[in-house]
DSSP file (Angstrom, degrees, kcal/mol; ACC not computed):
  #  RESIDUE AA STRUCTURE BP1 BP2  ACC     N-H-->O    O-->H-N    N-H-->O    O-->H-N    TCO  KAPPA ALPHA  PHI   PSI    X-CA   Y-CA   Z-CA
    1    1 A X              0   0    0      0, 0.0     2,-0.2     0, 0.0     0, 0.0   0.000 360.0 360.0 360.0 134.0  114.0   63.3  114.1
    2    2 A X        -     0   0    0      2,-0.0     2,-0.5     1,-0.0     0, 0.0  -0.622 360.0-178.8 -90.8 140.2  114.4   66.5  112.2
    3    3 A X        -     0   0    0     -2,-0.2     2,-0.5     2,-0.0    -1,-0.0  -0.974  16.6-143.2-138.3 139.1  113.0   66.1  108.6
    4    4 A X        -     0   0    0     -2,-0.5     2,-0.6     1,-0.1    -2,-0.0  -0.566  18.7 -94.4 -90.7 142.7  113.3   68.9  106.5
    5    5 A X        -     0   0    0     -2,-0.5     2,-0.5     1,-0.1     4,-0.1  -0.372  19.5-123.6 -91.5 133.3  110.9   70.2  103.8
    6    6 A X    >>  -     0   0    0     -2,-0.6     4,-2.2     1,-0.2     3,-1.4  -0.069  32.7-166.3 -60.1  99.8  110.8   69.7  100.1
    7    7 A X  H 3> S+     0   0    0     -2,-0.5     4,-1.8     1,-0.3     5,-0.3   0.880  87.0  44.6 -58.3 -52.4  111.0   73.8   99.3
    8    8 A X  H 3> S+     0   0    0      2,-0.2     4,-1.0     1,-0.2    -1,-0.3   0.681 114.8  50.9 -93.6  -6.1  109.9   73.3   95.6
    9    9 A X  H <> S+     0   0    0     -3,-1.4     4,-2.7    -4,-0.1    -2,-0.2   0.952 113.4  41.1 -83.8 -60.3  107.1   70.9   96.7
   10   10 A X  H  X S+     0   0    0     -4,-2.2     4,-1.9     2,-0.2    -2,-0.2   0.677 113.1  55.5 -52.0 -25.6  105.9   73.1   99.1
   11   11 A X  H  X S+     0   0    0     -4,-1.8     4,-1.0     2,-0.2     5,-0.2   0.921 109.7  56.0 -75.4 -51.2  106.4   76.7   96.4
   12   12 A X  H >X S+     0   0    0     -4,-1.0     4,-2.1    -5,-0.3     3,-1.5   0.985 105.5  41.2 -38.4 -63.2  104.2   74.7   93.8
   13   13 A X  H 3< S+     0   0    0     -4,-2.7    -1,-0.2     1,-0.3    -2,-0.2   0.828 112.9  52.9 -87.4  -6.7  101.5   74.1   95.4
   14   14 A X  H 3< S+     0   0    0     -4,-1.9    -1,-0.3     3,-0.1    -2,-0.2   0.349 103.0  61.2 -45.7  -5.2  101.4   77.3   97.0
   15   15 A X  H << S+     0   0    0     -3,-1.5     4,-0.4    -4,-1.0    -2,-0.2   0.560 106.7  46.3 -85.4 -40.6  101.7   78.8   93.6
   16   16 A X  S  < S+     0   0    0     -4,-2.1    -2,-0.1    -5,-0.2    -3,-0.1   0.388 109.7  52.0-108.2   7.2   98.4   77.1   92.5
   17   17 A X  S  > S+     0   0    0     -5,-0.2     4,-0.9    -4,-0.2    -2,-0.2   0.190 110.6  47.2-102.7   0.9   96.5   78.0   95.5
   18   18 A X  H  > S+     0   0    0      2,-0.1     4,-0.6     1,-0.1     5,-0.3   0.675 105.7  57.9-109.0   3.5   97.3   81.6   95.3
   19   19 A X  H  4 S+     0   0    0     -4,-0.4    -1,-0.1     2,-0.1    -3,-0.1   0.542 109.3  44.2 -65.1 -19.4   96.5   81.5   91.9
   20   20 A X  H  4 S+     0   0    0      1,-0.1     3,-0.3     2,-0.0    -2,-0.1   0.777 130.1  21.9 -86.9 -57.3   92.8   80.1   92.9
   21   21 A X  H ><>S+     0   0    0     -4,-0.9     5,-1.4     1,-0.2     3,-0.8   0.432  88.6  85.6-129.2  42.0   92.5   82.7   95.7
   22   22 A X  G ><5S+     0   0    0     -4,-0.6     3,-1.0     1,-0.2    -1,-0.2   0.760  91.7  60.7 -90.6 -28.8   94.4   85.7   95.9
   23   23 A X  G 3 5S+     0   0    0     -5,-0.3    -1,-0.2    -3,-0.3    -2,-0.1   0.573 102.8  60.3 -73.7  13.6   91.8   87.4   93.7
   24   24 A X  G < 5S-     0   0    0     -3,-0.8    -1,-0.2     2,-0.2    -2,-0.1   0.152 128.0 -84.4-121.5  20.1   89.3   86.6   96.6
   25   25 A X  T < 5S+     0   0    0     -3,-1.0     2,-0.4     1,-0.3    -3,-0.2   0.671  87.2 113.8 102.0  17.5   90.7   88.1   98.8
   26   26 A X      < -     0   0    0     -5,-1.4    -1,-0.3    -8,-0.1     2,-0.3  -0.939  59.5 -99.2-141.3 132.3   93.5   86.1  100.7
   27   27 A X     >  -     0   0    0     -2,-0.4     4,-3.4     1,-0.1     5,-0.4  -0.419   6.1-136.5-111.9-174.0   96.9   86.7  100.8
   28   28 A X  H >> S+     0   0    0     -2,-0.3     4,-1.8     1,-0.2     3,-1.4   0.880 119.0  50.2 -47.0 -56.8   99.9   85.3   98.9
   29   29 A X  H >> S+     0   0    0      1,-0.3     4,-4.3     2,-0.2     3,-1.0   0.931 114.2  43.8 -39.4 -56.3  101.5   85.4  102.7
   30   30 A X  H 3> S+     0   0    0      1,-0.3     4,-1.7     2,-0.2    -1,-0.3   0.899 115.8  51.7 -70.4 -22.1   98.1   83.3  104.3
   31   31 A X  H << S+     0   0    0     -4,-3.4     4,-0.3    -3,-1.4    -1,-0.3   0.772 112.3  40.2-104.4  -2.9   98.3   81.1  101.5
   32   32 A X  H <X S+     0   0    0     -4,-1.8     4,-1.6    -3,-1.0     3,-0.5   0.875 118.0  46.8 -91.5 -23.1  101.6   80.2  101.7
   33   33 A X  H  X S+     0   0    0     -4,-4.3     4,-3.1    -5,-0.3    -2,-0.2   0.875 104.4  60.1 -62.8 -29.1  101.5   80.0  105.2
   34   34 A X  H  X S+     0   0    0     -4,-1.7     4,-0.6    -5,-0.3    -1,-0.2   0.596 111.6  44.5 -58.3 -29.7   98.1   77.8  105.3
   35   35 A X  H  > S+     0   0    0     -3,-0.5     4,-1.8    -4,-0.3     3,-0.3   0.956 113.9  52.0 -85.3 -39.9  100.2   75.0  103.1
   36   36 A X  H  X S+     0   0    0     -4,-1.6     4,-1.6     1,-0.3     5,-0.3   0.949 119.7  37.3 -39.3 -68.4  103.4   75.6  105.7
   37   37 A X  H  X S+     0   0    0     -4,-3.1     4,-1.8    -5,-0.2    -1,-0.3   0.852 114.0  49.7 -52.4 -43.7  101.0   75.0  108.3
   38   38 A X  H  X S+     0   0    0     -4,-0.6     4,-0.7    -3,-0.3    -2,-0.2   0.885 112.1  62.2 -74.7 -36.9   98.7   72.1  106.6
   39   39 A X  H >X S+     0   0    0     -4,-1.8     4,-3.3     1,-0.2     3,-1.1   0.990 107.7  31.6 -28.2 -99.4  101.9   70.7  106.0
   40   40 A X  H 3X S+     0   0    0     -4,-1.6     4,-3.2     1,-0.2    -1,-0.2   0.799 106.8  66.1 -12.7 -74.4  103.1   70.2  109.3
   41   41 A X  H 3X S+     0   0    0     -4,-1.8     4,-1.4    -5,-0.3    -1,-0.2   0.681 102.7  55.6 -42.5 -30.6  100.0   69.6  110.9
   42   42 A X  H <<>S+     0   0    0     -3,-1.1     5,-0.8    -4,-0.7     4,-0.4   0.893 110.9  43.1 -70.9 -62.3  100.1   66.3  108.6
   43   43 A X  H ><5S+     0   0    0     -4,-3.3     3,-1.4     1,-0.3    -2,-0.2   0.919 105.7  62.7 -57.6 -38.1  103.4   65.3  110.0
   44   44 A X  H 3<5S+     0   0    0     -4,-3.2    -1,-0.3     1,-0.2    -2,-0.2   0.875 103.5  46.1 -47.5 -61.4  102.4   66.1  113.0
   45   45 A X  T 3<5S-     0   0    0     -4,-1.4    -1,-0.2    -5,-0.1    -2,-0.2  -0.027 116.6-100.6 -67.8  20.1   99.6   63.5  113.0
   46   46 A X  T < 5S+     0   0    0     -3,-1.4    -3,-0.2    -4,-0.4    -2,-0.1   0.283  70.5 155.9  72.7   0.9  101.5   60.9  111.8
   47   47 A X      < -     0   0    0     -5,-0.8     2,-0.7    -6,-0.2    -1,-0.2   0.081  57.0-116.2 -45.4 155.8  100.0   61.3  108.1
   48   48 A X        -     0   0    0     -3,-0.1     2,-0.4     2,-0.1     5,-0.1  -0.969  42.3-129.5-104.2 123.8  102.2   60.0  105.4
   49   49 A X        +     0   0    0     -2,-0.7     2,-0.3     4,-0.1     3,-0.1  -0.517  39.4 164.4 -98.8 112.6  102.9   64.0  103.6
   50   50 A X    >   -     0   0    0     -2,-0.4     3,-4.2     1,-0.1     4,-0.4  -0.966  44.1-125.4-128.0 108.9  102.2   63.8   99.8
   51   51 A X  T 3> S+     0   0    0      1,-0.3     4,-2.2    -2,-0.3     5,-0.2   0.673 113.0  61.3  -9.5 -53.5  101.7   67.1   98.3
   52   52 A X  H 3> S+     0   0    0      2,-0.2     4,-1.3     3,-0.2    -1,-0.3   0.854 107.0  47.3 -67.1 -19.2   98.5   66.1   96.8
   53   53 A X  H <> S+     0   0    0     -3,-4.2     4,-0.5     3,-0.1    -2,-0.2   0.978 114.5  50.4 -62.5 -71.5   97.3   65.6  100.7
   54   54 A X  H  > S+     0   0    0     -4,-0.4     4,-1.6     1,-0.2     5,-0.2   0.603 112.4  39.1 -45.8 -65.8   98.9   68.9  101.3
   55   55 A X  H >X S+     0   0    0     -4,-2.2     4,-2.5     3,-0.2     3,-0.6   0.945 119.5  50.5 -45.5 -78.1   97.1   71.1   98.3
   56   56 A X  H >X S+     0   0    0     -4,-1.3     4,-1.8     2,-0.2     3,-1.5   0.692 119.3  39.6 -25.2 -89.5   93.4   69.0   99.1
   57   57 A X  H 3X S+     0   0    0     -4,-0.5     4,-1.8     1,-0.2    -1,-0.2   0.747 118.1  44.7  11.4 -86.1   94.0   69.9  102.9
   58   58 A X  H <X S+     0   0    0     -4,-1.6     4,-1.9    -3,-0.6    -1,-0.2   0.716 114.6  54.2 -78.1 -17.9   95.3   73.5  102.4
   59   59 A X  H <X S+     0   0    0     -4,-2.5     4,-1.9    -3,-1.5    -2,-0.2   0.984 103.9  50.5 -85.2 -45.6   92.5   74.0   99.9
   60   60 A X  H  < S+     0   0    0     -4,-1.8     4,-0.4    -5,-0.2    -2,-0.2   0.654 110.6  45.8  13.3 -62.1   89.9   73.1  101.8
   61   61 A X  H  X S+     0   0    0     -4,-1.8     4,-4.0     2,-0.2    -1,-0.2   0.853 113.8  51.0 -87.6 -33.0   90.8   75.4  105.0
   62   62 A X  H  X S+     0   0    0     -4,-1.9     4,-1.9     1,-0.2     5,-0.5   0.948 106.2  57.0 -58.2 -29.7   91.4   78.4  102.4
   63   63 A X  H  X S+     0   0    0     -4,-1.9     4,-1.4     2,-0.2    -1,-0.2   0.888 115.0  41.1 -59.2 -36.1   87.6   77.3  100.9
   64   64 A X  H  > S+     0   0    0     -4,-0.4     4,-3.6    -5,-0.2     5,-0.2   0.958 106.2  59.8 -73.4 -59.7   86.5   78.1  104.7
   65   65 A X  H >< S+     0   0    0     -4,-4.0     3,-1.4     1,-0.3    -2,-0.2   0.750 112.1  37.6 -49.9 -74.2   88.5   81.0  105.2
   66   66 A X  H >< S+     0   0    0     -4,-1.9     3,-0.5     1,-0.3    -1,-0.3   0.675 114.8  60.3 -76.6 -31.5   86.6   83.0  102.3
   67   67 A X  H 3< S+     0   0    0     -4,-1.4    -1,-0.3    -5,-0.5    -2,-0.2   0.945 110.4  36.8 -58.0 -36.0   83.4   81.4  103.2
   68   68 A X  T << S+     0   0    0     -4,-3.6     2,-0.3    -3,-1.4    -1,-0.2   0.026  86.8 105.8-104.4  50.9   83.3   82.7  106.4
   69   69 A X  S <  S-     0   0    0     -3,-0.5     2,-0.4    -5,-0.2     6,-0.1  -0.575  79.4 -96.0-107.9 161.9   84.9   86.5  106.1
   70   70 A X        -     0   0    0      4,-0.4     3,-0.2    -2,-0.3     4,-0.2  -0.693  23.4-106.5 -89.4 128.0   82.2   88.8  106.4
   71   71 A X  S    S+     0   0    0     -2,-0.4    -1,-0.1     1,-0.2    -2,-0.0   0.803 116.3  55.2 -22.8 -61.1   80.1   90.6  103.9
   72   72 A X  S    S-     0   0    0      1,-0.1    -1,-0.2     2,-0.1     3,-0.1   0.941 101.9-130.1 -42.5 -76.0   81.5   93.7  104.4
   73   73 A X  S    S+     0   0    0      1,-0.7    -1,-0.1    -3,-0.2    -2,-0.1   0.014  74.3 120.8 125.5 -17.4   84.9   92.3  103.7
   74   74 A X        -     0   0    0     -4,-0.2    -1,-0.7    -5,-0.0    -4,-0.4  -0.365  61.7-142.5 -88.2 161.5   85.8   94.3  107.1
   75   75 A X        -     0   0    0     -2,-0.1     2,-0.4    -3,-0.1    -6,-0.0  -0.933  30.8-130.2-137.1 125.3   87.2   92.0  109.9
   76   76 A X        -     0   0    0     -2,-0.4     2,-0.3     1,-0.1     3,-0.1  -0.822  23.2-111.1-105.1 163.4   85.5   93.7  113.0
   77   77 A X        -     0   0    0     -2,-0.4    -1,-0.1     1,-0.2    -3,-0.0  -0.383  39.4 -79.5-101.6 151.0   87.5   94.3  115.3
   78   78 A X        -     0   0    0     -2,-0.3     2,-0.4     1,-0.1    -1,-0.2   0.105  43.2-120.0 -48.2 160.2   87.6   92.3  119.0
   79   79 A X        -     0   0    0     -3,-0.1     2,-0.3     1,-0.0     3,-0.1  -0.743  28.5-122.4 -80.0 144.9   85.1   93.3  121.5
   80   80 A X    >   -     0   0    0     -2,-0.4     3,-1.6     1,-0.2     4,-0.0  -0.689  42.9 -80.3 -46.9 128.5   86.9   94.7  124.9
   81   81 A X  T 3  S+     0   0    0     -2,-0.3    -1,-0.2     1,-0.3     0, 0.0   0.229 119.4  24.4 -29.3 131.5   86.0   93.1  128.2
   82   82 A X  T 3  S+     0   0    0      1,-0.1     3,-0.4    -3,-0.1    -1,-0.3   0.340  87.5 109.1  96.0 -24.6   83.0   94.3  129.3
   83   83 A X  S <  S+     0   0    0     -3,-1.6    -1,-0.1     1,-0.2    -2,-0.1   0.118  73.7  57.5 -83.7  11.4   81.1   95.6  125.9
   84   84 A X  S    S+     0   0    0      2,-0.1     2,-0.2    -5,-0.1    -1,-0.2   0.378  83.5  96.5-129.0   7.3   78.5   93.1  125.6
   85   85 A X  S    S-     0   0    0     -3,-0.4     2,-0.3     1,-0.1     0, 0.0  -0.565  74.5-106.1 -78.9 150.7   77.0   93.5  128.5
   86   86 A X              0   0    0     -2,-0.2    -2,-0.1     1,-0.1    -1,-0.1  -0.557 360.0 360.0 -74.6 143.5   74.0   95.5  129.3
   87   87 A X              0   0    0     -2,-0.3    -1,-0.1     0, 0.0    -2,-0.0   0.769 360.0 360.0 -61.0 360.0   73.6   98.6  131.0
């Protein structure tokens, strides 16, 4: 069954998670896509999808994402086969 999604439900509460953490580094794109996604992921699992699940949820995984980023701030970049070995 196709169900479509409530567009102003979903712009809100992206609106008041990128107000929490776009000054921390994340952007407006990942944090609307991270509710798009949390969304989904609900429905997906048979959850009954209530905005306040969604924001809790999608605040949550953004709370990970900026805990675990790297001091630097730099994203290093993947290793190539073969570069962790020893000579």
């Amino acid at each position: 069954m196709l169900q479509t999604y409530p567009v102003g439900d979903l712009q809100r509460i992206a609106g008041r998670l990128q107000d929490e953490f776009v000054g921390l580094g994340l952007s407006h794109r990942c944090v609307e896509r991270c509710v798009h996604d949390t969304w989904k992921c609900a429905e997906h699992l048979g959850f009954t999808v209530t905005p306040g699940l969604v924001e809790r949820v999608a605040r949550e995984h953004l709370q990970a994402m900026v805990k675990s980023a790297p001091p630097s701030g730099l994203i290093a970049p993947p290793r190539t086969h073969g570069h962790d070995r020893l000579a």
